[in-house]
Structures are given as C-alpha cells and as structure tokens.
C-alpha positions in Angstrom: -14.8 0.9 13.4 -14.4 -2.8 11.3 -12.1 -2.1 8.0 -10.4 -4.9 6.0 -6.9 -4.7 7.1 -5.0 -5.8 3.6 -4.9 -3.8 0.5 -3.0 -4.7 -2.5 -1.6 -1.1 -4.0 1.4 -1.0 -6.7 4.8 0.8 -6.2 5.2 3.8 -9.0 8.1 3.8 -11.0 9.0 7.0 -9.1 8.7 4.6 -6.0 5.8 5.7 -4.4 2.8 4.0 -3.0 -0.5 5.4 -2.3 -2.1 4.6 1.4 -6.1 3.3 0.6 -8.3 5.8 1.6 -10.2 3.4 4.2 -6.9 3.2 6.3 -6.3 7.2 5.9 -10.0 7.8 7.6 -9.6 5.2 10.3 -6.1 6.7 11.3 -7.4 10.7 10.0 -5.0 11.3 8.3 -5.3 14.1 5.3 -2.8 15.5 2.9 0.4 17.0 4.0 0.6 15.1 7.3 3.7 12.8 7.9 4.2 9.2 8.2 7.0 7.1 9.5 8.5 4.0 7.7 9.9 1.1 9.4 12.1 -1.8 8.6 11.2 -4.9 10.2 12.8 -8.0 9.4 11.2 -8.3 5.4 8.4 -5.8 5.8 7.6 -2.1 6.2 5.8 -1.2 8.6 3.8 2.7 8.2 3.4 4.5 11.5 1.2 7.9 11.6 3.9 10.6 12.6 2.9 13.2 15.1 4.6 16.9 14.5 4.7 19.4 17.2 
C-alpha cells in the first residue's frame, strides 16, 4: 500500500495531536489502542504499541 508519508496536523491547546486517518489504516490502528512516543534528537518519533 502507497500513502503520502507527511501530514501537517496542529497541536491543541490541551496538547494533543490527532494521527491522519491514512496512517491509522495503514498501521490498523482504531480507538483505544496505544502508541509509543520517542525522542530523537529534535523530533518525535510515534511507534504503534503492542499490549499483551
């Protein structure tokens, strides 16, 4: 599957960001799942979480 790979979202004031629904499919992902955030040098990188 071929998606664009760059979104542009905006950061809430309560500080959260939505994930594009195109990237949610690809990775099937759905509401209530869990997702781990990253610091990498100066970005954030968003890893799908798996809970046993």
């Amino acid at each position: 599957m071929s998606i664009e790979n760059e979104e542009l979202v905006k950061i809430t004031s309560g500080g959260t960001v939505s994930i594009p629904k195109q990237f949610r499919k690809y990775l099937e992902m759905q509401k209530g799942d869990y997702v781990k955030i990253l610091l990498e040098g100066d970005h954030l990188v968003i890893k799908k979480a798996i809970i046993s």
